[in-house]
N, C-alpha and C positions, 0 to 999 in steps of 0.2 A: 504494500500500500504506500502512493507516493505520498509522503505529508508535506505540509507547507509552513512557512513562520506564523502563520493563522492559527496551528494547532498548538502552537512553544508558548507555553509561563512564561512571562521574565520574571527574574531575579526581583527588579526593580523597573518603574515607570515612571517618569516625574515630568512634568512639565515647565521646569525651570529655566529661566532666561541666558542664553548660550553667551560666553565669553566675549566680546568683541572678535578675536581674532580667529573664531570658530564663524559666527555672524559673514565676515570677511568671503572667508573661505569657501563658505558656502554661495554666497552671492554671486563669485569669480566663477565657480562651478556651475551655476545656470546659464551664465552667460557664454561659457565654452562648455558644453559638456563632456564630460572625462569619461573615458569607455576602458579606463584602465579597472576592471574589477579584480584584477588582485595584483599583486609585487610584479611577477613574473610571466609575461603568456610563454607557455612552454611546446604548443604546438596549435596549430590552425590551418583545418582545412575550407572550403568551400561549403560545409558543412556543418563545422564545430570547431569553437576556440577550445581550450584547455589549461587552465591560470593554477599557480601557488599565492597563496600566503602564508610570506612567515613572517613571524611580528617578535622579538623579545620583550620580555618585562616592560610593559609602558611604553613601547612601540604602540605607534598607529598609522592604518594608510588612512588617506583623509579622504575628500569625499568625491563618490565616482556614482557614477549612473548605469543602471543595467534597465535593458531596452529587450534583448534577448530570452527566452525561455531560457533556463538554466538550474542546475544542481549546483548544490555545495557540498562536502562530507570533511567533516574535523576528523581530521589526523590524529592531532592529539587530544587529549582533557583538557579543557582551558574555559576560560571565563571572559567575557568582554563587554565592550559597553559601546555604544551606537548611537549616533545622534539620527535620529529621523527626518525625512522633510517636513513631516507633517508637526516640526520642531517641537519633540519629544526625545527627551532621551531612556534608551531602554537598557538594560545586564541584561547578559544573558549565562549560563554555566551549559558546556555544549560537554558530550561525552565523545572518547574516539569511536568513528563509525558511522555517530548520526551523522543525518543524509536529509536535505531537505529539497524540495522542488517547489520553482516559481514560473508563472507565468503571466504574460503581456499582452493583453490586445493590441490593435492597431493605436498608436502615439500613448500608450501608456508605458509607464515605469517609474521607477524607486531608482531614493539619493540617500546616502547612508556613508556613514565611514566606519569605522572598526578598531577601536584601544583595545591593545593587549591587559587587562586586568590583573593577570595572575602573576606565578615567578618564574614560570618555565617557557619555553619557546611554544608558542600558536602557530599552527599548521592548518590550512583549512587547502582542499584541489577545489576547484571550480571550474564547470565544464559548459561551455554556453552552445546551445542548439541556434545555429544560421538557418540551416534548414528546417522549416516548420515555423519559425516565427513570426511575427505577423508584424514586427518591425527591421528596419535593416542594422546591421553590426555599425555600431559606432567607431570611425576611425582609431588607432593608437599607435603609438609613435614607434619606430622600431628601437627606443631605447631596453622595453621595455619585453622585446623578444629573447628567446633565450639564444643566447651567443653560442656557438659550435665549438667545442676547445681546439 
C-alpha cells in the first residue's frame, strides 16, 4: 500500500512566524523555482530522476519545489523539521525503510526544505517519475549531477 505524508503524525506542528532569513529564502525560491529535490541527482532518464540526501547534524537543504510524482525512502533513522509553504512548520521522526509516495496534478506542487534534527547522518533516495506526471521536470543545474570519478 502506497502511503503518503497525509497519513505521517508529526512530531510537532506550529505555526510560528519564520526567521527573516528563512522568509528571504523562500521568497527567492518562488521567484526561481528550485527543482533540486535532494543534494545529489544520481541518475536521470527520460523517464525518472533519482536524488540523495545526506544532511549531518543540523544540516539543511533549503527550499526546493517538487512538480513530479515521486517516492522518498529514509535510509536511515533520523528526525527533521520542515518549513511548509503553507508557512507551517512541521518534525517529523522517519524510520529506515519508510517509503512515502506523492502526487501532482497539472500546475500543482509543494515547497518545503528539510533540517537534519538529530546526531547522526540523514539519508533519504528520492526517485521522481517524468513519465506519468502530469507536470514537466523542472530544470537543475548540472552542478548538482553526480560526477563520474
Amino acid at each position: 500500500m502506497a502511503m503518503s505524508m497525509k497519513e505521517k503524525a508529526s512530531n510537532s506542528h506550529s505555526n510560528t512566524e519564520w526567521p527573516a532569513a528563512l522568509k528571504t529564502e523562500f521568497a527567492r525560491e518562488s521567484e526561481r523555482p528550485n527543482g533540486c529535490v535532494g543534494s545529489e541527482l544520481l541518475s536521470e532518464t527520460d523517464k525518472m530522476r533519482v536524488w540523495t540526501i545526506r544532511l549531518e547534524p543540523g544540516e539543511r537543504i533549503g527550499f526546493h519545489r517538487h512538480v513530479l510524482n515521486y517516492f522518498w525512502t529514509a535510509v536511515t533513522p533520523c528526525r527533521g523539521r520542515q518549513h511548509l509553504m503553507d508557512g507551517t512548520t512541521v518534525e517529523y521522526s522517519y524510520f529506515a525503510g519508510e517509503t512515502r509516495h506523492e502526487t501532482y496534478g497539472p500546475g500543482e506542487f509543494k515547497v518545503h526544505d528539510l533540517e537534519n534534527l538529530g546526531d547522526q547522518e540523514m539519508i533519504f533516495m528520492t526517485v521522481e517519475s517524468i513519465e506519468g506526471s502530469a507536470n514537466k521536470p523542472l530544470p537543475v543545474p548540472d552542478t548538482v549531477r553526480l560526477q563520474a570519478a
